[in-house]
C-alpha positions as CSV (number, residue, x, y, z in Angstrom):
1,X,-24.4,12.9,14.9
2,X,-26.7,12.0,17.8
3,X,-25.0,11.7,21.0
4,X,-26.0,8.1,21.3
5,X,-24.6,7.6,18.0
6,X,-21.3,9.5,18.9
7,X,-21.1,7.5,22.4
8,X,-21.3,4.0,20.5
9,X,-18.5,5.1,17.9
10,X,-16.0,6.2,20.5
11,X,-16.6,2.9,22.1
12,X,-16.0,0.8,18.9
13,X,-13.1,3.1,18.8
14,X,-11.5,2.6,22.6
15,X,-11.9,-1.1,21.9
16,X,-9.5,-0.8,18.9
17,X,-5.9,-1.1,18.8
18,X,-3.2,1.3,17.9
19,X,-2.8,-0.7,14.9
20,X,-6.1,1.0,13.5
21,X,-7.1,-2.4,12.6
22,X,-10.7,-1.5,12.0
23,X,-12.4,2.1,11.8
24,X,-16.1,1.5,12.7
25,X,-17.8,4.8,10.4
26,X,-15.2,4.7,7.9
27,X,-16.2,5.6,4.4
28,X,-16.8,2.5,2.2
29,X,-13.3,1.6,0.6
30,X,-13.2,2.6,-2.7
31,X,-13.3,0.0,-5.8
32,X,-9.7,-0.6,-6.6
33,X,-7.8,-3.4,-9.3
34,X,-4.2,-3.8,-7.7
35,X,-3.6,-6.9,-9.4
36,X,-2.3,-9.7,-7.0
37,X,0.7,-10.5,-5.9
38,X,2.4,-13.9,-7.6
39,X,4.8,-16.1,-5.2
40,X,6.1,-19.4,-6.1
41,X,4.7,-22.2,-2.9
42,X,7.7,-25.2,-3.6
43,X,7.6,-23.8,-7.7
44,X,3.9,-23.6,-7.4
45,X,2.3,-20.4,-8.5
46,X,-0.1,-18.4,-5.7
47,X,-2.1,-15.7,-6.4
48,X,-2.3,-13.6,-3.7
49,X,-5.2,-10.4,-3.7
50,X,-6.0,-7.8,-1.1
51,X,-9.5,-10.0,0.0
52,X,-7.4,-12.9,0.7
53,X,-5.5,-10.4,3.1
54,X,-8.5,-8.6,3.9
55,X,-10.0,-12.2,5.1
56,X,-6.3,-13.5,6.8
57,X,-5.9,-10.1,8.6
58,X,-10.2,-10.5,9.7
59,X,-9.9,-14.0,11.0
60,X,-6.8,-13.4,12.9
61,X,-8.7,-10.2,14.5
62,X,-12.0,-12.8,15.3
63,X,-13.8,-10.4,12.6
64,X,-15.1,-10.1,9.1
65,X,-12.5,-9.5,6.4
66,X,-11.1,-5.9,6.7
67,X,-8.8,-4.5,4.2
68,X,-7.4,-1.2,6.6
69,X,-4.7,1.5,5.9
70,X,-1.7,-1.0,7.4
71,X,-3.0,-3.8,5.4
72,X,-3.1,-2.0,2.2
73,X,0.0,-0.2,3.3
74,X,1.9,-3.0,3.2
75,X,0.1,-4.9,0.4
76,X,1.5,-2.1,-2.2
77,X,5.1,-2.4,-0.7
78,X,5.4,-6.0,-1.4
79,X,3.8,-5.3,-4.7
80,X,5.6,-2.5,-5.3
81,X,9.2,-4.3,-3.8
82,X,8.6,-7.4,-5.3
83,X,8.5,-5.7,-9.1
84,X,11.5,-3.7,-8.0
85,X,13.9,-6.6,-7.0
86,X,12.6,-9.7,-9.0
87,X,10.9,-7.3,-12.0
88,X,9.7,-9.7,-14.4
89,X,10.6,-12.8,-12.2
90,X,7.7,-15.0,-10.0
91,X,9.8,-15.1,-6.2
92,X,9.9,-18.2,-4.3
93,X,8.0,-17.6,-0.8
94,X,10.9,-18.6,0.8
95,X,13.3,-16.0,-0.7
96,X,11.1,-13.1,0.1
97,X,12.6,-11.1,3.1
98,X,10.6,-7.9,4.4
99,X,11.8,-5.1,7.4
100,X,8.9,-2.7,8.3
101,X,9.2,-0.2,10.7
102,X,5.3,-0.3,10.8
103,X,4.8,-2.5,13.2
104,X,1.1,-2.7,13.5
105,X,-1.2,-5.6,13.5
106,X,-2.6,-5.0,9.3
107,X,1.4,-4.9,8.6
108,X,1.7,-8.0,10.3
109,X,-0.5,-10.1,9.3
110,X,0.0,-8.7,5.3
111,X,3.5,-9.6,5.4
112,X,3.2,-12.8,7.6
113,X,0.4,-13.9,4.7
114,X,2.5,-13.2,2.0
115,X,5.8,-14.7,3.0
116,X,4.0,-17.5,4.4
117,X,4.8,-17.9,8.1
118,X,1.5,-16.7,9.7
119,X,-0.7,-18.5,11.9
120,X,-2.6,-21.0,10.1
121,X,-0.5,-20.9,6.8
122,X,-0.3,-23.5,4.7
123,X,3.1,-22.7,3.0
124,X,5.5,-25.3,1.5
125,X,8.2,-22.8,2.1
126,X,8.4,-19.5,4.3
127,X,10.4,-16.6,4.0
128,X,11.6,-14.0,6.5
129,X,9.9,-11.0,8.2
130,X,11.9,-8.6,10.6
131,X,10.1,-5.6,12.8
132,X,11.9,-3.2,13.2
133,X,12.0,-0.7,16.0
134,X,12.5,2.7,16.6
135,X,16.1,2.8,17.8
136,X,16.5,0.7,14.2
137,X,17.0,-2.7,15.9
138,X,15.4,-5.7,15.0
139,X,12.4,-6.2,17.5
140,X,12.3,-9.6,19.4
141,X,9.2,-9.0,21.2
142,X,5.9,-9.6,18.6
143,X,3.1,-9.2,21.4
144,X,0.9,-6.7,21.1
145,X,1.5,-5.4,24.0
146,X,4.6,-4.4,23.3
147,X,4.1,-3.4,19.3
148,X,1.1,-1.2,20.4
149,X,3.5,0.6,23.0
150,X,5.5,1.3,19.8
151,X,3.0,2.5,18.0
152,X,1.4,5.2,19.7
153,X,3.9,7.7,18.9
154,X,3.4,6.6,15.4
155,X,5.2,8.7,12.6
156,X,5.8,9.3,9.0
157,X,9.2,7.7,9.7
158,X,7.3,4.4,10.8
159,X,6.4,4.2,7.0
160,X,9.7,2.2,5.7
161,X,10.2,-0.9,4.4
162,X,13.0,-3.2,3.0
163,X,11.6,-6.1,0.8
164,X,14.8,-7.8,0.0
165,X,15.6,-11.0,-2.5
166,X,17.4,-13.8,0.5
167,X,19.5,-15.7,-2.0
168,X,21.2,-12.4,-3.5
169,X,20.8,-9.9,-1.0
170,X,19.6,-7.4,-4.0
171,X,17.0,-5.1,-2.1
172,X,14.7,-2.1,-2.3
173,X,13.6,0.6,0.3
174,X,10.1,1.9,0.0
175,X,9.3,5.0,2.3
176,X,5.8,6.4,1.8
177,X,5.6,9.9,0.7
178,X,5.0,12.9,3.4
179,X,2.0,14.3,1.2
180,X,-0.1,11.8,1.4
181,X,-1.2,12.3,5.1
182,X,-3.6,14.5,5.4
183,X,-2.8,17.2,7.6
184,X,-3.0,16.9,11.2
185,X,-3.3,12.9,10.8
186,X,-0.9,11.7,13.1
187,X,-1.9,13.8,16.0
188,X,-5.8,13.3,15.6
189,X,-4.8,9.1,15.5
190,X,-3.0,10.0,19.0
191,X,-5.7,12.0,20.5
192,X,-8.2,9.2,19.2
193,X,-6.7,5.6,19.2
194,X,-4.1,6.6,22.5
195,X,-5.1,9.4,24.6
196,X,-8.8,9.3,24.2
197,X,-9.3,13.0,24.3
198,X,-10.8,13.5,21.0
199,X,-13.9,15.5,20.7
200,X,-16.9,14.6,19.0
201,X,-15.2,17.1,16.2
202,X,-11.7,15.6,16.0
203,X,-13.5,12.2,16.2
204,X,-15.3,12.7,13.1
205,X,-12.4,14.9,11.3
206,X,-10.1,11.6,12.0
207,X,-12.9,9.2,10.6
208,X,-13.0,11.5,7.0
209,X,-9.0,11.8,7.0
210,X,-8.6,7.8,7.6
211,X,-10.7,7.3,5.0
212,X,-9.4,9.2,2.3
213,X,-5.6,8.3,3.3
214,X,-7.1,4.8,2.6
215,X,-8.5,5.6,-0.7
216,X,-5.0,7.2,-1.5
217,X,-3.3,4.0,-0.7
218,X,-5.8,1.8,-3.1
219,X,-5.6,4.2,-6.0
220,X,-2.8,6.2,-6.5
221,X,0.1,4.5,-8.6
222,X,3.3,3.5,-7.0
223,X,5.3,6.6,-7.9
224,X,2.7,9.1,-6.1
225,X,2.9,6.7,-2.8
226,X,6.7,6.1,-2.4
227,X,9.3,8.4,-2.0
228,X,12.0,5.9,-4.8
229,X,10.0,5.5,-7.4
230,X,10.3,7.6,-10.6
231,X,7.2,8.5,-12.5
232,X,7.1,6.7,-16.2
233,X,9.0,9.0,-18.5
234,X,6.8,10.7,-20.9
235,X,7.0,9.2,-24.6
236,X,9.1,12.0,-26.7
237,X,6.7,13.5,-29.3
238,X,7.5,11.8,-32.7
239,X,8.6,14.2,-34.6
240,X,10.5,12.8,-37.4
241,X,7.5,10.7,-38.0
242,X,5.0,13.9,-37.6
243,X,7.7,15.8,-40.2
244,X,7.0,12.7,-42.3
245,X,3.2,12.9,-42.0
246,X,3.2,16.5,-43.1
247,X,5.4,16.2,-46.2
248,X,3.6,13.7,-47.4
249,X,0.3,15.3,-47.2
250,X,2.0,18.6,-48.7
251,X,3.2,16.4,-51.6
252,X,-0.1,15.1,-52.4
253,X,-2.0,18.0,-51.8
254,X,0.6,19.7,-54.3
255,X,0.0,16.3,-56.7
256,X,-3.9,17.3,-56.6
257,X,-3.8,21.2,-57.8
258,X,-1.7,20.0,-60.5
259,X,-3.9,17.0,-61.6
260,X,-7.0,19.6,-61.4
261,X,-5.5,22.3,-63.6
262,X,-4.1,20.5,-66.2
263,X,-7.3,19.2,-66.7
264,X,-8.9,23.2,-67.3
């Protein structure tokens, strides 16, 4: 990279917030079908896709729709929670509930799209979002100046979320599974995003590992990205039917040597 080059990025860089928000040299996110997520508006059904978040998240930021790690972070926990609690059932906006420990801008604005009490929201009813902070209380302060002071000692443990069903209390806890962070991830985003000691090297190491943690997060199924999740269980080999098979195909192989030497 040529030093000019290099100069400009750690610019873009400095001018970002802890939240990650946008990664200026990021790989190109990968083509992904997550399917939306379905909310009832006052009984009315809203589809709700990652570009609509990607475009709510880029207009609250004063930039072009951006889709980053918190947004699609918390896109798949309300995907994910929402099928766990409701399972077949379409939620009313207003009965969704959401904690996140994440407490970054893309987690934000995800959650406060979805339940429906952004900025700007249009929503005939509104659910509930709680941040939560590290000492486990609920945070009272939204500002960013006081979420980015939380987030730049940003950890795996930062990763949990409670999407919970208001009118029952039934709920689900989503944690993000350790092995999806590349190694080293949460100290280059320090010495990057917070500290602004990255080299040129650690700079660039940060920019592939963002971007593949990001590609993780759009493809992987739920099970490989949260800790409660079971994989599918594998469909038992049918046996009695194979057993079946294979008689059959004995007795009519058996039915053909007889037929062909009674007619010698």
């Amino acid at each position: 990279m040529r030093r000019e080059g290099f100069i400009v990025l750690i610019a873009a860089l400095m001018l970002c917030q802890g939240a990650l928000a946008h990664m200026p040299g990021a790989d190109p996110a990968p083509e992904a079908d997550l399917g939306p997520i379905v909310v009832l508006d006052n009984g009315v059904p809203v589809e709700i896709g990652i570009d609509d978040i990607a475009a709510y998240h880029g207009g609250l930021e004063g930039k072009e729709p951006d889709a980053c790690i918190c947004c699609v972070c918390m896109y798949r926990v309300l995907l994910a929670g929402i099928s766990e609690v409701w399972g077949d059932e379409i939620p009313e906006r207003s009965d969704i509930g959401v904690q996140s420990r994440l407490v970054s801008d893309g987690a934000l604005h995800t959650a406060w799209y979805v339940t429906g009490i952004g900025p700007g929201m249009d929503a005939g009813s509104a659910g509930r979002l709680t941040l939560v902070a590290p000492n486990g209380s609920a945070l009272t302060d939204y500002s960013t100046q006081a979420r980015m002071g939380i987030a730049k000692n940003r950890c795996l443990g930062d990763y949990r979320f409670e999407v919970t069903r208001l009118s029952t209390g039934e709920s689900a806890t989503l944690t993000l599974c350790e092995d999806l962070f590349p190694e080293g991830f949460f100290e280059l985003r320090r010495a990057v995003n917070v500290d602004k000691t990255a080299t040129e090297a650690q700079s660039a190491e940060f920019l592939e590992k963002w971007s593949f943690l990001r590609a993780d997060l759009l493809q992987k199924p739920d099970y490989e990205l949260f800790n409660e999740i079971e994989p599918p269980e594998e469909e038992e080999p049918d046996v009695l039917g194979g057993g079946v098979f294979l008689a059959l195909l004995c007795i009519t192989g058996a039915g053909i040597v007889l037929m062909g030497k009674k007619r010698r």
